[in-house]
MIFI-235175 format. One record per residue: x, y, z negated of N, C-alpha, C in turn. Coordinates in steps of 0.05 Angstrom, whole numbers, plus 5000, padded with zeros to 4 digits. Atoms other than C-alpha are relative to their C-alpha. Layout:
<atoms>
XYZXYZXYZ;...
</atoms>
This chain:
<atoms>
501650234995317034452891500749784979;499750235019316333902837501249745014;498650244982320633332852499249694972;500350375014318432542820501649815005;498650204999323432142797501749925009;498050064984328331732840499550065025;500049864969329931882913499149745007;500350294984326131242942496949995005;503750024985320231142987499949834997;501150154995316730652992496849925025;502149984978312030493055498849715000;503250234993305829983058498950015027;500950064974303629763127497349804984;501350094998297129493110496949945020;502149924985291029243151497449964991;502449985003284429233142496749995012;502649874996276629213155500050025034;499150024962277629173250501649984995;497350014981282829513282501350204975;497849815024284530023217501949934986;497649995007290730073198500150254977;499949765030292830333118504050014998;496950045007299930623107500550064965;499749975030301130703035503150084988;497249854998306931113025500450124972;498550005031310531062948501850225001;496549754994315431812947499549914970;498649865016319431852894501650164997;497949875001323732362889500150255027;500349844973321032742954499950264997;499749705002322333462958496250134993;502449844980315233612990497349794987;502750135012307833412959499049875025;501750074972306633223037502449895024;498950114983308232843090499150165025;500950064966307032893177500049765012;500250224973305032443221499149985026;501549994973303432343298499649695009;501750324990298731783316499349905025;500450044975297631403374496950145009;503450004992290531483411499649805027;499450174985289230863438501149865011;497650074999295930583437502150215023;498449824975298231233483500950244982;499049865024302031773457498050295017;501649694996297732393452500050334990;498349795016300333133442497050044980;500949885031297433343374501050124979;499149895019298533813324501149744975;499950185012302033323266499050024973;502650075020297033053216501850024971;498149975032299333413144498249794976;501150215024298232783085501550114979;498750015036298132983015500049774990;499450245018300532602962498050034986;501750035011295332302927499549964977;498250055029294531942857502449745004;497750225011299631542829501850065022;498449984972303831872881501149965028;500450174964301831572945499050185016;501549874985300431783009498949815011;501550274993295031423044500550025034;498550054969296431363125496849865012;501350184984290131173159499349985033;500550124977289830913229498549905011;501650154972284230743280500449945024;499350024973286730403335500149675002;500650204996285029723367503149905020;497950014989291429813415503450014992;496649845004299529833399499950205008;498249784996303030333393501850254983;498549925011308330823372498850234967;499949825023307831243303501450174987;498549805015311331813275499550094974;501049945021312531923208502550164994;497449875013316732523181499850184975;499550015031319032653114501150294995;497649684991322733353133502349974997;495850004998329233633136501149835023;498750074978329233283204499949714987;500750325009327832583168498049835012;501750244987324732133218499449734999;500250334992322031433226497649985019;501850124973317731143294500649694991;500750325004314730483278497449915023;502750024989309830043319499249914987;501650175017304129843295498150005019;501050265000300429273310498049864988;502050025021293029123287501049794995;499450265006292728573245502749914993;497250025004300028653224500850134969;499249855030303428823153503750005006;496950025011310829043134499550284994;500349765016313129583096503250045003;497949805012318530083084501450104985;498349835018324430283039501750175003;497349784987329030883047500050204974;498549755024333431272997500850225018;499449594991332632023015503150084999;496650015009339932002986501549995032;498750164979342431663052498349875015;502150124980337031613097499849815020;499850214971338931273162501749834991;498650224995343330763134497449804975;501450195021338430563070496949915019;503550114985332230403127499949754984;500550335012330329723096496649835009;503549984979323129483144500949624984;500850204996320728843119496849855014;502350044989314528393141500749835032;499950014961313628183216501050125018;499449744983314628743245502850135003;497149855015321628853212501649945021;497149974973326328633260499350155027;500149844981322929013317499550334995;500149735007322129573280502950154991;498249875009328929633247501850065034;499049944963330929563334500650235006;500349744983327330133345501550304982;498549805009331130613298501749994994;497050095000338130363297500850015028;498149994973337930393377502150264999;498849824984343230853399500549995036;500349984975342631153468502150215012;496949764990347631483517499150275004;500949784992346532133541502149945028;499349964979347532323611502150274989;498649765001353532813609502050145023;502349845022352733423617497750055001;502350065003346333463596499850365018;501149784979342134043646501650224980;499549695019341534573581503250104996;496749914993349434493569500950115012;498849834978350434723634499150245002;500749604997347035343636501950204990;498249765020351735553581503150125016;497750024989357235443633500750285019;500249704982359436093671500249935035;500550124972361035673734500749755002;500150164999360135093753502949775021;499049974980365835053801502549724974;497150275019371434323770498950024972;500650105024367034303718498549655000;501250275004364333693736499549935030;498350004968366733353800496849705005;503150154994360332763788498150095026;502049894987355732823845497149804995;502350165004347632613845499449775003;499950254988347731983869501949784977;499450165022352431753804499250024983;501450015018348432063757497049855005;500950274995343031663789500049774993;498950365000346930983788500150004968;500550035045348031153702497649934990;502450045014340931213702498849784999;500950294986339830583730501949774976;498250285013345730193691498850024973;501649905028342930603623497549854992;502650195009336530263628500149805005;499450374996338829523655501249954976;498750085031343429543593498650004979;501850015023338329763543498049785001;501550184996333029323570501749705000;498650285008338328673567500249964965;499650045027340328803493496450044988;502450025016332628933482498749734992;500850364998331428183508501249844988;498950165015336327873475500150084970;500350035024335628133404496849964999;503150075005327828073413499049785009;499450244990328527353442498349884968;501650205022323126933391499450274978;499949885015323227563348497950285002;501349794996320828123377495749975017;502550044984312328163406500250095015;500649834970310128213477499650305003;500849694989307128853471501750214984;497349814997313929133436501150015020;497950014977317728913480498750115033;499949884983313829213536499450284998;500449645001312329903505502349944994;497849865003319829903491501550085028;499549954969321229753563499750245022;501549774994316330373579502050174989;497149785018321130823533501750025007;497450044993326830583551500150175036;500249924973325530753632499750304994;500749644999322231453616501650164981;498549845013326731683567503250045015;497149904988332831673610499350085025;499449904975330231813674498250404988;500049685014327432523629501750194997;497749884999334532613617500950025026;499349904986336132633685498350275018;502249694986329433123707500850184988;499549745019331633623640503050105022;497249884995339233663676499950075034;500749924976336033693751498450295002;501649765005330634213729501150284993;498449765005335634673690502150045024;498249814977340034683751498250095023;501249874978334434783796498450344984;500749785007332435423756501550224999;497049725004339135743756499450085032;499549984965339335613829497650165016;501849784991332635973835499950234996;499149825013334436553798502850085013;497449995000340736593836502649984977;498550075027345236323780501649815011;498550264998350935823778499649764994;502250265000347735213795502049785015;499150184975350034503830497649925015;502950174980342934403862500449965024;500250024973343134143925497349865019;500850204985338933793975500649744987;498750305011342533133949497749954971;501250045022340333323878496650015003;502850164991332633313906500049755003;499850254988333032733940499949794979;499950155011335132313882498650104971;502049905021330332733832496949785008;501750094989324632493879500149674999;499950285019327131723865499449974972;501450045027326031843799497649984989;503549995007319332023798499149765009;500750204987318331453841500749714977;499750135026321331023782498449974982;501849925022317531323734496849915011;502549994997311131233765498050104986;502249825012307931813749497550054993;503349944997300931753760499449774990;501350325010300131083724500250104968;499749965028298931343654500249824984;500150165014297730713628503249884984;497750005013305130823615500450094978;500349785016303731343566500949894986;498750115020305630933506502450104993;496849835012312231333504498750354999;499549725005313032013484500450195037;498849934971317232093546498250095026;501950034982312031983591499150265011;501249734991308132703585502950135002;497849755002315232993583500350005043;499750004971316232703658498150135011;502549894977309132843680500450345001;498749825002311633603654502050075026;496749904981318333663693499350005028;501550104980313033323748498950225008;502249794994308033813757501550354998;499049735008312334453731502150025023;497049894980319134423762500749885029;499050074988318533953809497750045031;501249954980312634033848498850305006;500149645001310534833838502950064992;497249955008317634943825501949955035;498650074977322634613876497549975037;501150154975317234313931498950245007;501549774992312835013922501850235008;497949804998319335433929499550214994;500149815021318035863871502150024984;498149875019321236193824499249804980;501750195022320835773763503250054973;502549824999320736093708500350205008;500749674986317736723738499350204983;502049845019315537303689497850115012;502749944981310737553748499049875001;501750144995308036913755498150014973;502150075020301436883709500749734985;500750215008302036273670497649785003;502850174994294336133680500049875029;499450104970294936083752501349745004;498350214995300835523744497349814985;502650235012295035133700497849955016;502850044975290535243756501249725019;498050224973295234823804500249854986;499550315013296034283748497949845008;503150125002288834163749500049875036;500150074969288734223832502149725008;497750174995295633733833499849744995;500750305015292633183790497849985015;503450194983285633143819500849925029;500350014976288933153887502149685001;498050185008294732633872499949764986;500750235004292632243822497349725004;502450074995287431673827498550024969;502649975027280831723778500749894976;499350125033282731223727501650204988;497649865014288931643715499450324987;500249645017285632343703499750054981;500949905031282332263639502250034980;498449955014287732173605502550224997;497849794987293332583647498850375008;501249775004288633243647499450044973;500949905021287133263576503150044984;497549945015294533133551501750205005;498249854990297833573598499950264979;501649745002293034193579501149944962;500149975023293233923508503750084988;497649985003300934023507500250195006;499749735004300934623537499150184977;501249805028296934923491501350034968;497950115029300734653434502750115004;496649855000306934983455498950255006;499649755006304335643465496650184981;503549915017295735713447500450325008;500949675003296236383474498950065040;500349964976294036213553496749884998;503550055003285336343558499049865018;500250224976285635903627499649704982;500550325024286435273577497349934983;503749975010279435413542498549995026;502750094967276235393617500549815004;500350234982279434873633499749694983;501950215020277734533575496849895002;501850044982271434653594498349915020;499750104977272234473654499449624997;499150335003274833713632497449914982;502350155013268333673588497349975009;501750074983263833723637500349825019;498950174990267933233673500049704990;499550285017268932703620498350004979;502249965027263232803575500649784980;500450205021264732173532502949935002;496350175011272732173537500949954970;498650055022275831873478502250344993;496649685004281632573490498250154995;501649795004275833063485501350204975;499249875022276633193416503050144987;497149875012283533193404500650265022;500249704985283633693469498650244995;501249715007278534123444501750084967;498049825021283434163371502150155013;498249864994288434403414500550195018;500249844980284934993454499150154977;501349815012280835203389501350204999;498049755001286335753376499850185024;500149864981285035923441497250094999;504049884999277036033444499750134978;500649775019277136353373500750285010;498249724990282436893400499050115015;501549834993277937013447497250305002;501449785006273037363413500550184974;499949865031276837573346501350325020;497549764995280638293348501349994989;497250135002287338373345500950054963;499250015034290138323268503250035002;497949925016295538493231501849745003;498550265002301637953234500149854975;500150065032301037513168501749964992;497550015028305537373115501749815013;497750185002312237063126501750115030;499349844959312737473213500250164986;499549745001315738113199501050025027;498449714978317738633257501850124986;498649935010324338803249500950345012;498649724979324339413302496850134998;502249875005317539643268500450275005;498649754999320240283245501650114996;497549934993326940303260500749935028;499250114973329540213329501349905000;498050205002334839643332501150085031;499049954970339239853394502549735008;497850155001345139363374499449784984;500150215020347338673354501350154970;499949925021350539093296497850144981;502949955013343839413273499249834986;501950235017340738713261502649914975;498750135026347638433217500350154979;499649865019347839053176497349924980;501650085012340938813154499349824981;500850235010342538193137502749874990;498350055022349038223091500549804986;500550215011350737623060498249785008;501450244989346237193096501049925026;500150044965346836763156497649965014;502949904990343436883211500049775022;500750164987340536383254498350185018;502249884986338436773317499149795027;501550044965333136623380499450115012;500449734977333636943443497949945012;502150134985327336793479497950145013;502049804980320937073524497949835003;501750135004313936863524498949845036;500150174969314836553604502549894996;498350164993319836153585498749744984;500950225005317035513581501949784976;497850065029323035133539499950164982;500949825033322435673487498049984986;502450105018315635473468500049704995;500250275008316734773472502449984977;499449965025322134993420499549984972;501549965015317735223379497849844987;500650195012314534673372501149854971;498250195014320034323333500250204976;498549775017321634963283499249854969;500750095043318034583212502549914993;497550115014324334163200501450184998;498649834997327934803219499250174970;500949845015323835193170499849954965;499550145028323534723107503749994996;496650014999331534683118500950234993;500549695010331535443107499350104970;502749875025326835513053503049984975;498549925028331035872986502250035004;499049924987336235793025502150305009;500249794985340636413046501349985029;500950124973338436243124498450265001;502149874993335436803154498949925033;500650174978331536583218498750325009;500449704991331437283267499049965033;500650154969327637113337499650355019;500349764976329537643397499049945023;501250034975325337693450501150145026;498849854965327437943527497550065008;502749924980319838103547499550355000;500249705002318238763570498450034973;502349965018314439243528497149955000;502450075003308939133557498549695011;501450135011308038573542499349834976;499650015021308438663481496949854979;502350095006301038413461500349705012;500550264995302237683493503049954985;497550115026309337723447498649954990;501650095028304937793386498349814997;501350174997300337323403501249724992;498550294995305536773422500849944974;498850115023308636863349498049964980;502050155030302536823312498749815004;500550194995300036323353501949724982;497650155012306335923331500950034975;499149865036306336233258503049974999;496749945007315036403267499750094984;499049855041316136583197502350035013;497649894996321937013204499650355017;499449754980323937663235500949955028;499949944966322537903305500850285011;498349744987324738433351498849925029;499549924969323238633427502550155006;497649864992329438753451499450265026;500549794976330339473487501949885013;497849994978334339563546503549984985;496850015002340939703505500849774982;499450285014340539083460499849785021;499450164983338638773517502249875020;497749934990344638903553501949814988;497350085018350038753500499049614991;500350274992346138113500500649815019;499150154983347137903565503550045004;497950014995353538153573502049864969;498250175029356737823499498449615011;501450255004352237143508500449915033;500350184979351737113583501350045021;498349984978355137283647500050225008;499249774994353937953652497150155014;502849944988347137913698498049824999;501950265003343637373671500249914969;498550135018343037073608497349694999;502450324999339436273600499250024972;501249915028334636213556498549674998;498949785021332936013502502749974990;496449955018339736223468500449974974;500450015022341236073402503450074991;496749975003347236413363500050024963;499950015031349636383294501850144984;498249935013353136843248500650004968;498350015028357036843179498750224986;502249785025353937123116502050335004;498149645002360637783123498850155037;499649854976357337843199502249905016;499350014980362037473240498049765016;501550304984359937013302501549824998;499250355009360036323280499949885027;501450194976357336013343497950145013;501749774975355136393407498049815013;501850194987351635753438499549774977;500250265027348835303377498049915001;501250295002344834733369496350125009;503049945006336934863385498649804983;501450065018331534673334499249675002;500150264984330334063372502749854991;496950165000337133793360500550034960;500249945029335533833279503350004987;497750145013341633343248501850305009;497249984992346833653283499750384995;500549745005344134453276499850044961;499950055024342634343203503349944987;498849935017350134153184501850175010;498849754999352934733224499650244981;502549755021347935193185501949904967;500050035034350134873109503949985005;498649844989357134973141501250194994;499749665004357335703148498750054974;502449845020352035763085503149834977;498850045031357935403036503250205006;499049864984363635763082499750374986;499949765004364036483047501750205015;499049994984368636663097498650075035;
</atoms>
């Protein structure tokens, strides 16, 4: 890839002509002829595939925005290089950042600058341990003497504290409608963190697994939601938001309240989308559907595009909402689904190989003899496990971080064989560049018993080994967690050893 010049962006916030909003984005020195971005819709955050901007002339990218409402913006540069700005019709400031030293060179001037540089200099706590952590744990038994009711009270002090230092550095500085979409963020992003660490223990605990779920830990799950106020979308302005209404509808009400299995590989997937639809129309009130039926569906779909219930019930929502503003972006994120339904099945394209095409892989030693000198970045995963696709979401930063690289990226599946036609689907749905595998029975095995407890293993799994074939790291970072997986990876890749 051609690289221009010095390592230094430059970003233009300009407005214009209404409510449009121009970003004007100066790379120099940028790896990549293109940017990503995810835009509000209607100052609410709305799942969407992220909008690829080429660079234009004179090396700009152009950024344009229609929206009469605040709200949040995503702009990423790769390699896990983020910035979230709001914008604010009728507002200008702009952007500097040396690629060199990204997060300390931010430099936001304009209006907007001191609430913007806020919003990506916050640091936030984590609840610890976080749900996924625990899974990795073999028992739960003096690992953690906390009971629900104090992880609770954190969640509570976590957001009184954030929300005080929000008021007092945004005191004459910061705008109303920051400071109340940060307020929105701030609430749903921590009480998320406590549904992800309630949800993963209520899944062990359904699965018979080593879990702390109790009664107790309901009880103060069910405050949360109540916090959150689920059914008021007009919260939406955070990210967070669809993640709760998620943990909402999935784990907590067909999950814990339905006293299901969750996930189930018997259960259909379509079926659980049936009950979204039934859960919201019955639960929430009217204002709240248009928006909370199109995002849900449109998120699902976007993490896997391989369930044909989502095209009906797309359907469905457009005979419902004939003039919703979500329409469109819902119907981009089912097309994958309604084409597939009438193409036949094809060949996997360039960059997905089958690694157990025509050889049989029985062992983890099979796959490292393959892959000599390289490290391997593996994923254990199954196309009913819901976190594994929302994985998969995140994999570009993963994938540009790779590229030339010697990173080999090897994704094992646990689904039977047969269903081996909604594997292939799921990965071309998701274009995984990299090598795949259905694990048989005897890889399966030496999987659970090396990775997991012997009769179980949590998923998804991610493990890492050394270019000579040893294991680096049996439980490592998921894709999602970029920074911190990225310098394990360069690591082991300078590490000849």
């Amino acid at each position: 890839m051609k690289t221009v010049g010095t390592l230094l962006l430059l970003c233009i916030l300009t407005s214009v002509a209404g409510a449009q909003i121009h970003f004007s984005i100066k790379a120099k020195g940028l790896a990549n002829d293109y940017i990503f971005v995810e835009k509000p819709l209607n100052g609410k955050f709305f799942p969407a595939a992220p909008e690829k901007i080429l660079m234009g002339k004179k090396n700009r990218f152009i950024v344009e925005v229609e929206d009469e409402t605040p709200g949040f913006l995503k702009i990423n540069f790769g390699n896990g290089r983020q910035v979230r700005v709001f914008i604010e019709p009728g507002k200008t400031s702009s952007l500097e950042v040396d690629m060199a030293d990204f997060e300390k060179s931010l430099k936001f001037s304009g209006p907007q600058a001191p609430q913007n540089k806020f919003l990506n200099q916050l640091e936030r706590k984590q609840l610890s341990p976080l749900g996924a952590e625990l899974m990795a744990l073999k028992s739960f038994e003096g690992d953690d003497e906390k009971k629900p009711k104090d992880y609770y009270l954190d969640v509570l002090d976590y957001i009184e504290a954030e929300k005080k230092v929000l008021k007092r550095k945004g005191k004459k500085r910061f705008s109303k409608d920051f400071i109340a979409a940060m307020e929105q963020d701030i609430t749903y992003y921590y009480t998320c963190l406590f549904s992800e660490m309630v949800a993963t223990d209520y899944r062990a605990y359904s699965k018979n697994q080593p879990s702390r779920f109790t009664s107790k830990w309901a009880y103060y799950w069910k405050k949360i939601f109540e916090l959150q106020k689920i059914n008021s979308p007009e919260h939406a302005v955070s990210e967070y938001y669809l993640l709760a209404l998620d943990y909402y509808l999935s784990d907590y009400r067909l999950g814990y309240q339905g006293d299901a299995l969750y996930p189930d590989p018997d259960l259909k997937i379509g079926e659980q989308y049936l009950e979204y639809d039934r859960l919201l129309w019955n639960e929430f009130p009217p204002k709240s559907l248009e928006y909370s039926l199109a995002a849900i569906f449109s998120y699902r779909a976007l993490l896997g595009k391989n369930e044909p219930i989502l095209f009906d019930l797309f359907q469905k929502y457009k005979n419902d909402f004939p003039a919703s503003q979500y329409l469109k972006p819902f119907e981009n994120a089912v097309a994958a689904i309604g084409e597939s339904l009438i193409e036949e099945e094809v060949a996997l394209p360039d960059g997905i190989i089958r690694l157990d095409k025509d050889q049989e892989i029985n062992s983890m030693d099979d796959i490292l003899n393959k892959f000599k000198g390289k490290v391997i970045y593996m994923d254990i995963w199954a196309t009913w496990c819901s976190p594994c696709l929302f994985e998969f979401r995140q994999k570009q930063p993963l994938e540009e971080f790779v590229q030339g690289k010697d990173i080999v990226l090897v994704f094992v599946s646990v689904d039977n064989e047969d269903r081996s036609e909604k594997w292939q689907k799921t990965i071309q749905d998701n274009d995984l560049k990299g090598y795949h595998i259905i694990a048989n029975y005897s890889l399966r095995d030496e999987l659970i018993n090396k990775f997991g407890d012997g009769s179980n293993l949590a998923l998804p799994h991610y493990i890492i080994y050394t270019k000579n074939g040893k294991l680096a790291d049996g439980n490592a970072k998921n894709p999602s967690r970029n920074n911190l997986l990225f310098n394990e990876l360069q690591r082991y890749l300078e590490n000849e050893n």
